[in-house]
KESEVO-529079 format. One line per 10 residues: number of its first residue (from 1); their letters; for each residue x, y, z of N, C-alpha, C. Coordinates in steps of 0.2 Angstrom, whole numbers, plus 5000, padded with zeros to 4 digits. Example, Ala and Ser with C-alpha at 12.3 -4.5 7.8 and 13.67 -1.06 7.14 Angstrom:
// residues 2
1 = AS = 5066,4972,5039,5062,4978,5039,5066,4984,5039; 5064,4989,5035,5068,4995,5036,5064,5000,5039
//
This chain:
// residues 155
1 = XXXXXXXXXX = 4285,5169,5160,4283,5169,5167,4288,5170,5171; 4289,5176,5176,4292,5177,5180,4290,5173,5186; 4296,5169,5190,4293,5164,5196,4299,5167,5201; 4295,5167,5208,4300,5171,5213,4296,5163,5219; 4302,5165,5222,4300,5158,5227,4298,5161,5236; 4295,5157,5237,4292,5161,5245,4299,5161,5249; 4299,5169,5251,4305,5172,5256,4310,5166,5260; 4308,5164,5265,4311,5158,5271,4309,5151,5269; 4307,5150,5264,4305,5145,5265,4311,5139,5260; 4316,5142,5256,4319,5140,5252,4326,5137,5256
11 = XXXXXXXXXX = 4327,5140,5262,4330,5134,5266,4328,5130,5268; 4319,5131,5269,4317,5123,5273,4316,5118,5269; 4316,5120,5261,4316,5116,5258,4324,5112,5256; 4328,5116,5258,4335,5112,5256,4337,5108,5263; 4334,5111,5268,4333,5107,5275,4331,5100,5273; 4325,5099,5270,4321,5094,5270,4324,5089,5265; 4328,5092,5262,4333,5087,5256,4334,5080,5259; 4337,5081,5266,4339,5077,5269,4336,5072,5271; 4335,5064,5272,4329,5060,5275,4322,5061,5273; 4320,5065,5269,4314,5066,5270,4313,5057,5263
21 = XXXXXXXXXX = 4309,5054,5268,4306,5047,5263,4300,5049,5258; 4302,5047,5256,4297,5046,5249,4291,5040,5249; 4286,5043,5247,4280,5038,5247,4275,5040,5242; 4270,5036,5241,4265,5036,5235,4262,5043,5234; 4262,5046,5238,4260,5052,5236,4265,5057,5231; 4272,5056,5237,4278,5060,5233,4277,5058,5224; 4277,5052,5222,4277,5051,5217,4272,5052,5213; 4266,5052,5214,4259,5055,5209,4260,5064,5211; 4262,5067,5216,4264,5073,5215,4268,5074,5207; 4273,5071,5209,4279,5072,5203,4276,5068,5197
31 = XXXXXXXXXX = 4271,5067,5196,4269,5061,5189,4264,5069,5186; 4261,5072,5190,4255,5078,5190,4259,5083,5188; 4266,5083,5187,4270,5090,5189,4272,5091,5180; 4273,5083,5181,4279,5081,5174,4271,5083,5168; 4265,5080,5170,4259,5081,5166,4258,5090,5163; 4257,5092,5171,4255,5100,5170,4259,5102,5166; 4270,5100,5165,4274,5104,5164,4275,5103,5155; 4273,5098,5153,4273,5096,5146,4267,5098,5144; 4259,5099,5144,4255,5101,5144,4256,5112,5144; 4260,5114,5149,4263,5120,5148,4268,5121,5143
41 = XXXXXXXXXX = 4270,5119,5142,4276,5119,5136,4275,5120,5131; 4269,5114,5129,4267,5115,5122,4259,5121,5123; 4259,5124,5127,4254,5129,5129,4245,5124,5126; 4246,5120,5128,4241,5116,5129,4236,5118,5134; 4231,5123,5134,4226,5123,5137,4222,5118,5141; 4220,5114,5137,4216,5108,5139,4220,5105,5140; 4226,5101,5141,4232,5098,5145,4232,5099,5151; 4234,5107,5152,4235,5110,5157,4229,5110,5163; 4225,5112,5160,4219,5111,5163,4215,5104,5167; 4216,5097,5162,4217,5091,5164,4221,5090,5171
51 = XXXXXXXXXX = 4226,5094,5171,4231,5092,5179,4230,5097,5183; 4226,5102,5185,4226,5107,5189,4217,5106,5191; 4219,5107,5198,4208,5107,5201,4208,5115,5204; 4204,5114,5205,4202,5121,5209,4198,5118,5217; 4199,5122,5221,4202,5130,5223,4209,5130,5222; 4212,5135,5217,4218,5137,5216,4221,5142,5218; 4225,5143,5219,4231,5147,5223,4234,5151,5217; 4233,5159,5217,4233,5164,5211,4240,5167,5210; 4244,5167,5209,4251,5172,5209,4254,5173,5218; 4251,5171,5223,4251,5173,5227,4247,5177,5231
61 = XXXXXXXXXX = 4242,5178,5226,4235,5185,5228,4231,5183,5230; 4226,5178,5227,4219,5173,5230,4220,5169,5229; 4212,5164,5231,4211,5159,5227,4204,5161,5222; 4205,5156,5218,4201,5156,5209,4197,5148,5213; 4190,5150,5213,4186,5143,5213,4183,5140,5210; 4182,5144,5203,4179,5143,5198,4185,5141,5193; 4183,5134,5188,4190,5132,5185,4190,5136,5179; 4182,5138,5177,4184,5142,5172,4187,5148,5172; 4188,5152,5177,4193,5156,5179,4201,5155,5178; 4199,5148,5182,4207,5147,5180,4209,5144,5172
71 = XXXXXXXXXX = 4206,5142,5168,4206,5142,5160,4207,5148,5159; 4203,5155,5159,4205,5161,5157,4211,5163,5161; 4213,5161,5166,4221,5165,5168,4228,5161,5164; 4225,5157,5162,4230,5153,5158,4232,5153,5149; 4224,5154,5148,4223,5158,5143,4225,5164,5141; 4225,5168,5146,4229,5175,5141,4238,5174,5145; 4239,5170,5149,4248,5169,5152,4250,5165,5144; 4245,5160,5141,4248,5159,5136,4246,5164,5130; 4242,5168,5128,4242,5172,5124,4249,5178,5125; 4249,5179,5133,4255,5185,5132,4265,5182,5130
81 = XXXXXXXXXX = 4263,5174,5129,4269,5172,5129,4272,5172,5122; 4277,5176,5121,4277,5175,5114,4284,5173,5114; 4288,5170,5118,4294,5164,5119,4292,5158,5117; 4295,5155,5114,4293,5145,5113,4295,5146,5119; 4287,5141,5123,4289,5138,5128,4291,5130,5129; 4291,5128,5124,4296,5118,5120,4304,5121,5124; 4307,5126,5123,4314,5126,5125,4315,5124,5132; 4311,5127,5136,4314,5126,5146,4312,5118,5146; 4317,5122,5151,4319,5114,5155,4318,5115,5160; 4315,5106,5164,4314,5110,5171,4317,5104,5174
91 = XXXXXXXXXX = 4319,5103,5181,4320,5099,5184,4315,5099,5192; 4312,5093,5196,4309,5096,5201,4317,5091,5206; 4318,5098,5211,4321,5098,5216,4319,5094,5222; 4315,5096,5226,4311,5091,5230,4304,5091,5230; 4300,5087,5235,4296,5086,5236,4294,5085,5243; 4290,5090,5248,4288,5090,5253,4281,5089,5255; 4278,5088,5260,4273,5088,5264,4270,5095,5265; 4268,5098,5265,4266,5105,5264,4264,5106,5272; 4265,5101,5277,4265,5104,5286,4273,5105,5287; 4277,5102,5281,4285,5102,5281,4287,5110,5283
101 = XXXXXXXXXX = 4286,5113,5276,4284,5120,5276,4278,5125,5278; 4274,5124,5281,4268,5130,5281,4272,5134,5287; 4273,5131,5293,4275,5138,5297,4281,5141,5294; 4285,5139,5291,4290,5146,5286,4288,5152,5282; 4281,5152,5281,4279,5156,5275,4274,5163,5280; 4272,5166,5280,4271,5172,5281,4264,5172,5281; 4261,5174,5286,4254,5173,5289,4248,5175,5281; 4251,5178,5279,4245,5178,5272,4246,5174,5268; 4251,5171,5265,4254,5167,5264,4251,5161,5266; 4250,5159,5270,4247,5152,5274,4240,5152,5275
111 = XXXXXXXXXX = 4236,5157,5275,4229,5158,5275,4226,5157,5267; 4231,5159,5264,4229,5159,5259,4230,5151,5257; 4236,5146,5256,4237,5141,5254,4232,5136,5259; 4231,5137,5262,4229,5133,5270,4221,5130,5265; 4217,5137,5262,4210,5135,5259,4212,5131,5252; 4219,5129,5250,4220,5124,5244,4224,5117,5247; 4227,5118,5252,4230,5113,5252,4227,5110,5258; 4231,5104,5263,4227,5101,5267,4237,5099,5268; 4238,5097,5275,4243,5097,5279,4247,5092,5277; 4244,5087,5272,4249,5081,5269,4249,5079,5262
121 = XXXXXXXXXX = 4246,5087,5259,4246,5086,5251,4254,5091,5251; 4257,5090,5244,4262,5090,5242,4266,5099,5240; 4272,5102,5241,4275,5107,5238,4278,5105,5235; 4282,5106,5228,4286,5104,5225,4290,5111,5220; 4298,5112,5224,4301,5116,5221,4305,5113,5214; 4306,5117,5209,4307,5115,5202,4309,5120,5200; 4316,5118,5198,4320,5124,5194,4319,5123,5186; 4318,5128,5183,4316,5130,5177,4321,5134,5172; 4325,5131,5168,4330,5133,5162,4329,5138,5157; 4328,5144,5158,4326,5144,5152,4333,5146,5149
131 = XXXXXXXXXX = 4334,5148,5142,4341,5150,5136,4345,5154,5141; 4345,5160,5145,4346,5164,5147,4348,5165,5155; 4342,5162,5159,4342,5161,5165,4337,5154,5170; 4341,5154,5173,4336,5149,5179,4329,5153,5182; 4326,5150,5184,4321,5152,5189,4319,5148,5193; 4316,5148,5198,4314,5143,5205,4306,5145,5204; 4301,5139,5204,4293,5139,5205,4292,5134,5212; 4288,5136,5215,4287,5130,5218,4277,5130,5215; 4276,5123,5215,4271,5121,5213,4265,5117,5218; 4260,5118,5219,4257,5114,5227,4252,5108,5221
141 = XXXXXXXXXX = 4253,5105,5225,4250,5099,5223,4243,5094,5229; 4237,5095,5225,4233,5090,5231,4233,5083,5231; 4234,5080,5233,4234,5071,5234,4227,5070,5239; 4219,5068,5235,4217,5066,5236,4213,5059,5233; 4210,5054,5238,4209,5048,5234,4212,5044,5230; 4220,5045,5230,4222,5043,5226,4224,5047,5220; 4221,5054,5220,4221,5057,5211,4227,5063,5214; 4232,5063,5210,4236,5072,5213,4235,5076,5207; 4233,5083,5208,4234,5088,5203,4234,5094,5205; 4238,5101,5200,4242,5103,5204,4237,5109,5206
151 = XXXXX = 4234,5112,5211,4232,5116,5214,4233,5123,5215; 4240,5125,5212,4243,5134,5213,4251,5133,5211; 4253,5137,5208,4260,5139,5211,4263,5146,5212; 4268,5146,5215,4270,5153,5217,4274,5156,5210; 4269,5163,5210,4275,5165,5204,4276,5173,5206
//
């Protein structure tokens, strides 16, 4: 999986490195992240799917409202993997408020996120190891009622 990170918004994320406090959300983000990312690895469909809701945020192109949708787009991303995905590593970088970042991104870009996220659910940038090279993901995360799972990432 090729992961490219949104244009300006990778400084506001190193912007935000600084002060930004941390609260119960940040943490069930990153609990959701660490779920989806072990669940991905071992190309666990049903794991994966377990941590992700719908409306979903697609490559950057739509949104997928039907989760069964999003089971087949995952579905053949893992059929076309023919890397072990057990070796990456990833680390998450930070963890923002998705009002932190929305005006950095790019009017389509934000029309599209806007219908998955809500202004105090979560971005989360994650650097990804693989043998060869790094990559940068960011992954969106919704925080409602108490429940976070992941809702899109940019690739």
């Amino acid at each position: 999986m090729s992961f490219r990170l949104f244009g300006p918004t990778l400084a506001l994320f190193a912007a935000s490195l600084t002060g930004v406090a941390q609260d119960d959300s940040d943490e069930q983000a990153k609990a959701v992240v660490h779920q989806f990312m072990k669940a991905f690895k071992a190309k666990d469909l049903d794991g994966v799917m377990s941590a992700v809701t719908t409306p979903w945020y697609h490559k950057g192109q739509k949104i997928i409202r039907n989760s069964e949708e999003v089971r087949q787009a995952f579905q053949r991303l893992f059929g076309n993997k023919k890397e072990d995905l057990e070796e990456l590593h990833y680390e998450i970088k930070t963890v923002v408020a998705y009002e932190t970042v929305r005006e950095a991104m790019n009017d389509q870009e934000r029309q599209l996120i806007d219908q998955v996220l809500s202004k105090s659910d979560r971005v989360l940038l994650i650097q990804i190891d693989k043998p060869k090279m790094k990559e940068i993901v960011v992954l969106m995360v919704t925080v409602k009622a108490g429940e976070a799972k992941v809702a899109g990432l940019k690739s």
